[in-house]
C-alpha positions in Angstrom: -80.8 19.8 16.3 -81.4 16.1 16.7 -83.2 15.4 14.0 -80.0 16.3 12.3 -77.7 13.7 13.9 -77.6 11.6 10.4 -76.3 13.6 7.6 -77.6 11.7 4.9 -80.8 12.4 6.0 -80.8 16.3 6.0 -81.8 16.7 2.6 -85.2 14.7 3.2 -85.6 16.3 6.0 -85.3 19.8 5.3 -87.7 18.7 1.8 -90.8 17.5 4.5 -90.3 20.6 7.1 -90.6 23.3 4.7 -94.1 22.3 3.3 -95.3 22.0 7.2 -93.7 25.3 8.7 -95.3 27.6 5.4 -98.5 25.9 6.2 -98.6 26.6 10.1 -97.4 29.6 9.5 -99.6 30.7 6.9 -102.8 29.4 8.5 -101.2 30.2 12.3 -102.1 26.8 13.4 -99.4 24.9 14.9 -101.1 21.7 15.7 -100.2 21.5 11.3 -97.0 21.2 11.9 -96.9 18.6 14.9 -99.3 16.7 12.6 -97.4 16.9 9.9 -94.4 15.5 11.7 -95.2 11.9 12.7 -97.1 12.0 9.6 -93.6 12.3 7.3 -92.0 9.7 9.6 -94.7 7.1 9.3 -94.4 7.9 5.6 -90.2 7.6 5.1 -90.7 4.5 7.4 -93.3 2.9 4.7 -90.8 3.8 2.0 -88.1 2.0 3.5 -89.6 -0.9 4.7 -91.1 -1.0 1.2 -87.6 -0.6 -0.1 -86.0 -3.0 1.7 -89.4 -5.6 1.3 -88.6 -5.7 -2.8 -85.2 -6.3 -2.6 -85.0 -2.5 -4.0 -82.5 -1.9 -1.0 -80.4 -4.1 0.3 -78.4 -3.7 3.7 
C-alpha cells in the first residue's frame, strides 16, 4: 500500500504493474517483476526530469 500514498499517481501505477504481474505470472518467474519495478521508476523519473528539463512542466 505505499506505493499508493499519492493519488494522482495510481493510474500510472496500476498501467506499469499489470504488464509485470501477467508476465511473472505467466512465465512463473518473479525476479520479472522485481526487475520490472525499478525499471518503471527509472523510466517515470526520465519522463519527468525530461518534462520538467523543456519547460514542458513547470512547478
Amino acid at each position: 500500500m505505499y506505493h499508493f500514498w499519492a493519488p494522482w499517481t495510481v493510474l500510472s501505477k496500476l498501467v506499469f504493474l499489470h504488464p509485470g504481474v501477467w508476465l511473472a505470472g505467466k512465465k512463473q518467474d518473479i525476479r520479472i517483476a522485481i526487475t520490472m519495478h525499478p525499471g518503471t521508476t527509472l523510466l517515470k523519473t526520465v519522463v519527468g526530469i525530461v518534462a520538467l528539463a523543456s519547460g514542458a512542466y513547470s512547478m
